[in-house]
C-alpha positions in Angstrom: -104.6 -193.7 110.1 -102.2 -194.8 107.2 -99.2 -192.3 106.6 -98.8 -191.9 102.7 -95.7 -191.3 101.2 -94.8 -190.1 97.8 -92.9 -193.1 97.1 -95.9 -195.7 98.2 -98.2 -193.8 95.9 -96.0 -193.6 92.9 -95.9 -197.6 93.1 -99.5 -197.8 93.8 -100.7 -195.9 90.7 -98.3 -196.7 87.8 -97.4 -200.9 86.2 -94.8 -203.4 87.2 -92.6 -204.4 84.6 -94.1 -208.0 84.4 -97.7 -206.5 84.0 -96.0 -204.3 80.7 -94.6 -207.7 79.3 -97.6 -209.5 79.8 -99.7 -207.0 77.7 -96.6 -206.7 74.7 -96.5 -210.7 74.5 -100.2 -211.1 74.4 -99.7 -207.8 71.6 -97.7 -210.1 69.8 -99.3 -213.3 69.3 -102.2 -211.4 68.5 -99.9 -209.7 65.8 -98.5 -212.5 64.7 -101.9 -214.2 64.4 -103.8 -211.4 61.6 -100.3 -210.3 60.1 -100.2 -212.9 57.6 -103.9 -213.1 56.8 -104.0 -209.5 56.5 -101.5 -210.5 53.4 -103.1 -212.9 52.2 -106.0 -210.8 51.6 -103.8 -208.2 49.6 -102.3 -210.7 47.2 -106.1 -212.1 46.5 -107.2 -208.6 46.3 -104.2 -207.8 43.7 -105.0 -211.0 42.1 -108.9 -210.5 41.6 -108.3 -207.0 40.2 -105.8 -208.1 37.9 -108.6 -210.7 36.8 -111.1 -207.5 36.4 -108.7 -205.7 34.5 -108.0 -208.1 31.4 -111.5 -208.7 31.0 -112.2 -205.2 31.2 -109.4 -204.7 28.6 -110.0 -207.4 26.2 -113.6 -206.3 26.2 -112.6 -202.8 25.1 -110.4 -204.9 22.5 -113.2 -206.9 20.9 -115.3 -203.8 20.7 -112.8 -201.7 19.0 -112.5 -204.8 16.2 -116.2 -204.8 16.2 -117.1 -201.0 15.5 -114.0 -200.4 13.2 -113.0 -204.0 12.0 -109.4 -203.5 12.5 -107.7 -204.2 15.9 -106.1 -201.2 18.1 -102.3 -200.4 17.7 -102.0 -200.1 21.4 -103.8 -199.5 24.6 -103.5 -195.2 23.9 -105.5 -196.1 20.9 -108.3 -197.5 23.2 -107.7 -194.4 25.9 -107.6 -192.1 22.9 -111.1 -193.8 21.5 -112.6 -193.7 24.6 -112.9 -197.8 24.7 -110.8 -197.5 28.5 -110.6 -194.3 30.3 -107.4 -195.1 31.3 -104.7 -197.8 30.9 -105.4 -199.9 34.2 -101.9 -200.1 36.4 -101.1 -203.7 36.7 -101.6 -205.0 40.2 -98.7 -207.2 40.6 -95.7 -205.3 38.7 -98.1 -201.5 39.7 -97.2 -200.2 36.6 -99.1 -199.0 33.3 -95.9 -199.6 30.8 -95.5 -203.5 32.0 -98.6 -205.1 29.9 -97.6 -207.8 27.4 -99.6 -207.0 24.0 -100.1 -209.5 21.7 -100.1 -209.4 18.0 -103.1 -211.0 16.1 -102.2 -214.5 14.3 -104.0 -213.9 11.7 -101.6 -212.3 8.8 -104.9 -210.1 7.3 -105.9 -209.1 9.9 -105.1 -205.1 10.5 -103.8 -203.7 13.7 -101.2 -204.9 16.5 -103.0 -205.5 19.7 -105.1 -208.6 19.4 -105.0 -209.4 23.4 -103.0 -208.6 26.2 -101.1 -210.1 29.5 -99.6 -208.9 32.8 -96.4 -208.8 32.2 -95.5 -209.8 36.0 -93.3 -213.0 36.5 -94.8 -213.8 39.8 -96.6 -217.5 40.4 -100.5 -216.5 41.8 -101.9 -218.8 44.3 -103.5 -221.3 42.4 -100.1 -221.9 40.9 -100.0 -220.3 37.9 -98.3 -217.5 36.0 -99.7 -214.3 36.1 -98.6 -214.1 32.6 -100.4 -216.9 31.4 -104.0 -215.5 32.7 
């Protein structure tokens, strides 16, 4: 019959050090390998609700000029209408005070938000401005 000693089963139940690195590199590549899809996804996500948003907004815009035949002052004008429940937060800058409103070109025309812009200066993946959407 085998004598067991403390120190034999103290080896015998816990990891070598190469059997820990083995399991952390393999952690690695594995991290290394979703990290930057996993960012990839965010950006597109930010990008498509950005997309969602303007239409959203310039929907609530055209409706406002429809029902009262003047255009909005600002976005609280469509909050306080009830055309938007809320100003959307832009995606990209994740703020509410960065939109870039634009004025209408047509001289008779009454109010001062005609359409509006993120006001981030970030290229999106397609290669264009955000700004320019």
């Amino acid at each position: 019959m085998k004598k067991s000693t403390l120190k034999n089963d103290a080896f015998k139940k816990g990891f070598t050090l190469i059997e820990i690195l083995v399991v952390l590199a393999i952690i690695a590549t594995l991290l290394s390998l979703v990290a930057p899809r996993y960012f990839d996804v965010i950006s597109q996500s930010k990008e498509t609700t950005l997309k969602h948003d303007l239409i959203i907004m310039r929907d609530a815009i055209d409706k406002f000029y429809s029902d009262k035949n003047v255009y909005p002052e600002s976005l609280e004008e469509l909050v306080q209408f009830k055309y938007l429940r809320t100003i959307p937060e832009d995606p990209i800058t994740e703020s509410t005070a960065t939109w870039i409103l634009v004025p209408p070109t047509d001289v008779e025309a009454k109010g001062a938000l005609y359409d509006v812009y993120s006001g981030a200066t970030e290229v999106a993946s397609d290669g264009s401005q955000y700004a320019d959407w």
